[in-house]
C-alpha positions, 0 to 999 in steps of 0.5 A, a space after each residue: 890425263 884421265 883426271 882432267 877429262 873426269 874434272 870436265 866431265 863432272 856431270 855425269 858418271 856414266 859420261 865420265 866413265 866413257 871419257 876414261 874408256 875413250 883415253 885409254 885408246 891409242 887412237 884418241 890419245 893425241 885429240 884427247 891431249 890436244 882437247 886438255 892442253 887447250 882447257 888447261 891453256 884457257 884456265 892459263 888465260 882466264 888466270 891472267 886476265 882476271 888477275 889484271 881485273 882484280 889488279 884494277 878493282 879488287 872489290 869484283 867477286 866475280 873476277 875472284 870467282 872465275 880465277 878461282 874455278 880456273 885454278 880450280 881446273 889446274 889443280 891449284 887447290 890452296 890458290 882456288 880456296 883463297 880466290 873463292 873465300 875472298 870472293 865470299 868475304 867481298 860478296 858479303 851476305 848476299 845468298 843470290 850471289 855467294 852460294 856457287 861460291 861456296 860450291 866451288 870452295 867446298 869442292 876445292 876443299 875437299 880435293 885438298 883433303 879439308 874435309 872438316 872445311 869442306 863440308 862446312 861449305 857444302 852447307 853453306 852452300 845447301 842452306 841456300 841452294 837444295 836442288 844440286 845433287 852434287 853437294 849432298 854427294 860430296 857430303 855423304 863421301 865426306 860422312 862415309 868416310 868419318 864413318 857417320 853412315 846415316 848422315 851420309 845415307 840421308 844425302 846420298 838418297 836425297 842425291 838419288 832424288 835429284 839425279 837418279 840416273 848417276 850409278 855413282 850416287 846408288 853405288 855408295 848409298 848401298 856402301 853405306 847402307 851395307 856399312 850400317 848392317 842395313 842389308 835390306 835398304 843396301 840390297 834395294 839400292 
């Protein structure tokens, strides 16, 4: 429960927070599992209705994309990678139309643990795209975590340019600063 009102609130930390706060009260238990059983149903109907599209024209990236984002949004990660990765190969080069792509692929990535993969995607995605704060977040947890801490400073600062408001971001850029003995940089963070 708390997991899926965290995917919809992807937006914000703060809000995301308070969604989890809010699911943890008995009295919104029931609207908040009746609001998830709705979203989970509507990824359920945008599965097959973009499963018949791709059925009737298997070159429509559009419609592998969408299927991808709803099994994205059903935890169906190895089922979004393939959607959204024939959605690039169909698309070809063209950036106008690839780069979401790339976001929604590296994100089901790295819920899938291909880190390797996954940040290959978010530059994809970057190379094109640079006033997004969430890949260059994504990004830094991935350099945190294989302990290349001034790669992932320098994404999670310019995350905190793009969306200074997002504790989360200021939260592990102090993490990693702290990581890399830079106590003076961790403490104005």
């Amino acid at each position: 429960l708390k997991n899926k009102i965290y995917e919809n609130a992807l937006g914000e930390n703060r809000i995301s927070n308070n969604f989890l706060h809010i699911a943890n009260s008995d009295f919104c238990n029931q609207n908040l599992k009746n609001l998830l059983e709705a979203l989970s149903n509507n990824d359920k109907n945008k599965i097959e209705l973009y499963t018949k599209k791709i059925e009737e024209n298997q070159t429509d990236f559009h419609a592998y994309s969408v299927r991808g984002k709803a099994k994205f949004g059903l935890e169906q990660y190895d089922g979004a990678i393939e959607d959204f990765s024939k959605a690039i190969e169909i698309a070809g080069c063209n950036p106008r139309e690839t780069y979401k792509i790339y976001l929604g692929l590296a994100c089901a990535q790295h819920r899938k643990g291909n880190l390797v993969d996954a940040e290959f995607s978010y530059n994809k995605f970057l190379e094109i795209e640079h006033y997004n704060w969430l890949p260059f977040f994504n990004r830094g947890d991935i350099r945190f975590f294989r302990g290349e801490y001034a790669g992932a400073i320098s994404d999670y600062e310019r995350a905190t340019q793009l969306n200074p408001r997002n504790e989360a971001i200021w939260w592990n850029l102090s993490k990693a600063r702290s990581n890399k003995m830079d106590f003076l940089g961790s403490a104005e963070a």
